[in-house]
N, C-alpha and C positions, 0 to 999 in steps of 0.2 A: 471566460476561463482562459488563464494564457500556460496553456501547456506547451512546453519546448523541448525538442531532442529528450526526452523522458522513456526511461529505459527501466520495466523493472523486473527485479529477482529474486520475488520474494519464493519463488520454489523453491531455491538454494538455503535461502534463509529458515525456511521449513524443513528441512534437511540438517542443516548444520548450527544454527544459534542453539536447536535446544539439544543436541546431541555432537557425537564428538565428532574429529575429522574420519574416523574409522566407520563413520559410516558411509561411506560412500560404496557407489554399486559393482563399481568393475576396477580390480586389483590388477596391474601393471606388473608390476617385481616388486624387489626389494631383496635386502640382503642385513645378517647382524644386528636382524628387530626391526630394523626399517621398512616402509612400506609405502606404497607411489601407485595412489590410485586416481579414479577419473568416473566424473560422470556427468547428466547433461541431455539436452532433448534440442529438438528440431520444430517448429511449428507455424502455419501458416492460417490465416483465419480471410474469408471475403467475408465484408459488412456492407449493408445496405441502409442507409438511413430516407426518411423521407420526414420534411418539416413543416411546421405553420411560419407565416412571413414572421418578420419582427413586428411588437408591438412600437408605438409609438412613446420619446420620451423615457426609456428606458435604457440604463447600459450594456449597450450591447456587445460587449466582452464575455457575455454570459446567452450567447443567442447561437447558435450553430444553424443560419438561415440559407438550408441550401441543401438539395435533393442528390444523393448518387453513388458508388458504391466506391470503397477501398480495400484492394487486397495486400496484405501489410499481417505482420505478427499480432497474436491476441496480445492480453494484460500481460504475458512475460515474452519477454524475449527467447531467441536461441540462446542456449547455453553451450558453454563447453569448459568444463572447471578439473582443475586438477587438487588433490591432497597429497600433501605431506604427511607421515609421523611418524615421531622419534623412535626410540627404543623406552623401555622405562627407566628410569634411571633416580637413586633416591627417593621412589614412589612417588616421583612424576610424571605425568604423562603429558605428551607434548605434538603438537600439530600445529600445520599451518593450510592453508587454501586462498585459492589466487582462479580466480573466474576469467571469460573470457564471454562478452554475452554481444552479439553482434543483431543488429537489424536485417527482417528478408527486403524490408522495403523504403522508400525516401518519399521527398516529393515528387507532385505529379508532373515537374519538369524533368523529365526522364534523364536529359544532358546534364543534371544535379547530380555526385557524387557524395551523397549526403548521409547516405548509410554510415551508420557506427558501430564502435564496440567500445562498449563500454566495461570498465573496472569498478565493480558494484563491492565483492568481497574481495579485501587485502587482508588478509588476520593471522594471527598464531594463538593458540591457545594453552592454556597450562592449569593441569586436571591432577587435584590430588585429594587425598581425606579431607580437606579444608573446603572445598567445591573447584570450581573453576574459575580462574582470570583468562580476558579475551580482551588485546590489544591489537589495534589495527580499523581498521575502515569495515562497516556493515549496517547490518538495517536496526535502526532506532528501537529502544523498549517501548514511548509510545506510542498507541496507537498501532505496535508493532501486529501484535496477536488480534486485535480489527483487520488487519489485513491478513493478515492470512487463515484467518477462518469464513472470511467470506468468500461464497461457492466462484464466483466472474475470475477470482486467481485463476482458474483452469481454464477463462473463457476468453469472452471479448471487454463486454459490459458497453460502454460508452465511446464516441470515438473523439472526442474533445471538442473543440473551438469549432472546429471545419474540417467538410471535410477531404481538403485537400494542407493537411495541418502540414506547416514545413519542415522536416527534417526527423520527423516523430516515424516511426517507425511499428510502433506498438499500439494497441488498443487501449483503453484509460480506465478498466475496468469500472467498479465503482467510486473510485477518487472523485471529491465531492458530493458525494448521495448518501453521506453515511458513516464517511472518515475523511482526515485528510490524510493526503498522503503524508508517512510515516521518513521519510527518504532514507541513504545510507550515509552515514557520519564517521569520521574519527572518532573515537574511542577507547577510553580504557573500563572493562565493566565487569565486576565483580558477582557470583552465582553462587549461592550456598549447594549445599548440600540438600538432597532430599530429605525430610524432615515429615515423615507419613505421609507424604503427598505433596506438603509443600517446599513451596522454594521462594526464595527472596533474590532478587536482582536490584543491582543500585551501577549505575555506570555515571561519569563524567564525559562530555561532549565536545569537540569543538565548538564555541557559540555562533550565531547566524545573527547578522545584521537585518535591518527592516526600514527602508526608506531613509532618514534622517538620522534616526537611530544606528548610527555606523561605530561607536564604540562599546566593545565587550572586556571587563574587568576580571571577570568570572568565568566559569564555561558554564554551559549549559549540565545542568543536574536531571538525569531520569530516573525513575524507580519502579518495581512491578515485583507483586505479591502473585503467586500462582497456585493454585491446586490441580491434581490429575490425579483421579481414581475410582471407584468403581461401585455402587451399589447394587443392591438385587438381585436376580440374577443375569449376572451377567452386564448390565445395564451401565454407563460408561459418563462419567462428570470430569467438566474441567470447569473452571472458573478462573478468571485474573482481574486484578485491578492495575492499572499503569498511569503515572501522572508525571509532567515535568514543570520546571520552575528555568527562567534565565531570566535577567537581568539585562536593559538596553539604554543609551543612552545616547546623544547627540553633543558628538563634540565639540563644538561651536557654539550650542545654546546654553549647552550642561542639563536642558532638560532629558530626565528618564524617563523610561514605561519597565513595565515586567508584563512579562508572556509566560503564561502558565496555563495547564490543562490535567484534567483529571479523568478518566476513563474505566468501563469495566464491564466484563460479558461473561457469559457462558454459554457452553455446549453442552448437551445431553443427547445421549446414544441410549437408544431403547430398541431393541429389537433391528428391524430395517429402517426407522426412521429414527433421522436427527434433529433435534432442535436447537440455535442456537439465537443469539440476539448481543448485542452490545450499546454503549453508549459514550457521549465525551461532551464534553465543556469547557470552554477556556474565552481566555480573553490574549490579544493581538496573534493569531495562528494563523488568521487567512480564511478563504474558503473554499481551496480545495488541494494547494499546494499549501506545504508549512511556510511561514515566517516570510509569505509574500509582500511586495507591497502595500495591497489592499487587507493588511493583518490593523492597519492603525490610518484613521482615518485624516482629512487635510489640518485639520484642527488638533492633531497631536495625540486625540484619545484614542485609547486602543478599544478594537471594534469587539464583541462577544459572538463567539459561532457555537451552533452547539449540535448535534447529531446522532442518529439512531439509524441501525439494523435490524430486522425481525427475518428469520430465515428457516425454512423446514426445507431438508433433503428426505427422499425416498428411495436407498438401495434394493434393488430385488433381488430373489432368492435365487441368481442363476450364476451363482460364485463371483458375485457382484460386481458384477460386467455391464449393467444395465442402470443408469441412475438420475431418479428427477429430483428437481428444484426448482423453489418457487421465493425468493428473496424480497426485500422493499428494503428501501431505505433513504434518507435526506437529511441533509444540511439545511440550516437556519442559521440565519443571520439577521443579528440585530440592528435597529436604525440609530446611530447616533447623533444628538442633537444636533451636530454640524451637516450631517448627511439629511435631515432633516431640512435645517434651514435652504441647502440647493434645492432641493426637492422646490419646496413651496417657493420659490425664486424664481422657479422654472430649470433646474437641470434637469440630465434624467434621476431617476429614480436607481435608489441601491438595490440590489438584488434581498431579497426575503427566504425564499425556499428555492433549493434545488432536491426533488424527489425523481426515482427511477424502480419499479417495477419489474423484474427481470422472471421469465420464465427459460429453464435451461435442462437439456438432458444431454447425457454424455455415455456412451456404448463404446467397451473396452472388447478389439475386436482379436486382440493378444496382449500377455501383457506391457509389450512396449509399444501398441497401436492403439490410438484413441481419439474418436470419432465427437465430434462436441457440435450442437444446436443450439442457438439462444434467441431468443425477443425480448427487447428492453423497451418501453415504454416511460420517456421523459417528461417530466412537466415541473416549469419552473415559472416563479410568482416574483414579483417585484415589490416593494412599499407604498408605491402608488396604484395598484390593485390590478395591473397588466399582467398577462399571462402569456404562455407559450408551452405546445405540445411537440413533441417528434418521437417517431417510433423506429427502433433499428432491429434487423436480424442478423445474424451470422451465423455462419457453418465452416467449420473446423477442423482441423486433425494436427496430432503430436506425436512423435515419434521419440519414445524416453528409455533410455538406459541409465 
């Protein structure tokens, strides 16, 4: 897995893609309808991993062979985000927000300056009886809501490649084990209206190059159908489906691919306990970052990945300050007849399944202190039937406004 300098924020995204800029937690001023607020957390995570050697014969881009701890940010980084919004003006409403999400940690060459901050959301938004338009740079529709319904957002999960990873700062939650990463894109993306529950999103992309494939005619096209609401008593349903389509081509050959992906989950809230699960499919995506090199094989065809979550949370009844988790989930990947042919050639072997395990509780000790524990248990399979286990823990805290 070649995770690089990867920074994510999907807490923000959780905050602000499906609600406005006014929500944010701590109001600044303002003056004449306007309003200038701020919000944003702090977080530190030690992880410990221990592993089996590497098998023999196998690509080991997908091996993290090496025992020891990193202290470094969980799956998000620090934040520090400010909002914009207008006044209303011809029943519209209007906002903008501009993040600031820095790394606690670098590589383990300490004389490294390598910490970052990265610019995750640039957006404005504009909200009227019609639904809302949201221009600007943010987190993708899909695959968007796979991430952030899975519980490792508030944790560590994985720590990627190695673990002395360069310049990465962040933990890797489940990217790879269950989704790929979703990234943040240019965009212009359109949101209806609530409609009894539902809502329909369709946005345009900048599109993303893949190996050879270095000409885009088109942008990348996403979509995502959503429900949120309530049966029983009391009892709490979301459901989404999310799929994208681009178009890729090779300027020098004129040969194309098309990369495309279809996805879709749910959440159910029943009393203290939640249920949720998801899934996706596509062909040339990668297998654990989008629109990677290894998305289309040497041979030109684009490779098929496909993957699944199964996840039950349990809050307790002590004003739900107290709360387990018990998550699975993996990534498969298909052989294609060129990955095929090395294999029996004698290369190594393409990667098959990456699966991950994760046991996690989290004790809310105020509500802007929050104490997190996790154990993830990795095990990843190749096409030539070699395997490989590592077990990681980590222990946590966040500090949120």
């Amino acid at each position: 897995m070649r995770f690089t300098k990867i920074s994510v924020l999907a807490l923000l995204a959780a905050m602000m893609f499906f609600a406005s800029t006014a929500s944010a937690a701590i109001v600044i001023g303002g003056a004449d309808g306007w309003s200038f607020s701020t919000d944003g957390m702090v977080n530190l995570f030690a992880t410990y991993q221990t592993s089996d050697s590497a098998p023999d014969l196998v690509n080991t881009d997908f091996v993290t062979e090496e025992d020891g701890i990193r202290i470094k940010n969980g799956f998000l980084p620090n934040i520090l985000a400010f909002n914009i919004k207008a006044p209303t003006m011809n029943g519209l409403d209007m906002g903008a927000r501009f993040g600031f999400y820095p790394s606690s940690a670098h590589g383990k060459d300490k004389n490294k300056l390598d910490s970052q901050i990265d610019m995750r959301e640039v957006f404005f938004t504009i909200d009227g009886n019609f639904g809302q338009l949201m221009i600007g740079k943010g987190l993708s529709l899909f695959l968007g809501q796979n991430l952030l319904t899975e519980q490792t957002l508030m944790g560590a999960g994985h720590l990627g490649t190695a673990t002395g990873l360069s310049g990465a700062g962040v933990t890797l939650g489940r990217i790879g084990y269950g989704y790929l990463y979703p990234n943040f894109n240019a965009q212009v993306r359109y949101t209806s209206p609530d409609m009894a529950g539902f809502k329909i999103a369709i946005g345009a992309y900048d599109p993303a190059t893949i190996g050879d494939f270095d000409e885009n005619k088109t942008p990348r096209m996403e979509g995502e159908l959503s429900y949120a609401g309530t049966f029983g008593d009391g009892n709490t349903l979301k459901a989404y489906s999310n799929g994208m389509w681009q178009a890729l081509e090779d300027q020098d050959s004129s040969d194309d691919a098309t990369a495309w992906g279809i996805s879709a989950g749910v959440v159910v809230g029943m009393g203290g306990f939640e249920l949720s699960g998801s899934a996706f499919t596509g062909e040339a995506l990668g297998t654990d970052l989008m629109f990677t090199g290894d998305a289309i094989d040497a041979a030109g065809e684009e490779r098929e990945t496909y993957g699944y979550i199964a996840q039950i949370t349990y809050t307790m009844a002590n004003e739900g300050k107290t709360r387990f988790g018990l998550s699975y989930g993996a990534n498969e990947m298909d052989e294609t007849s060129a990955d095929k042919a090395e294999r029996l050639a004698g290369d190594p072997a393409w990667i098959e399944t990456m699966a991950m395990l994760t046991f996690m509780v989290t004790q809310d000790i105020t509500p802007n202190l929050k104490l997190v524990g996790e154990i993830s248990l990795l095990d990843h399979e190749w096409h030539n039937g070699e395997d490989w286990q590592a077990e990681q823990i980590s222990l946590g805290t966040f500090f949120l406004w």
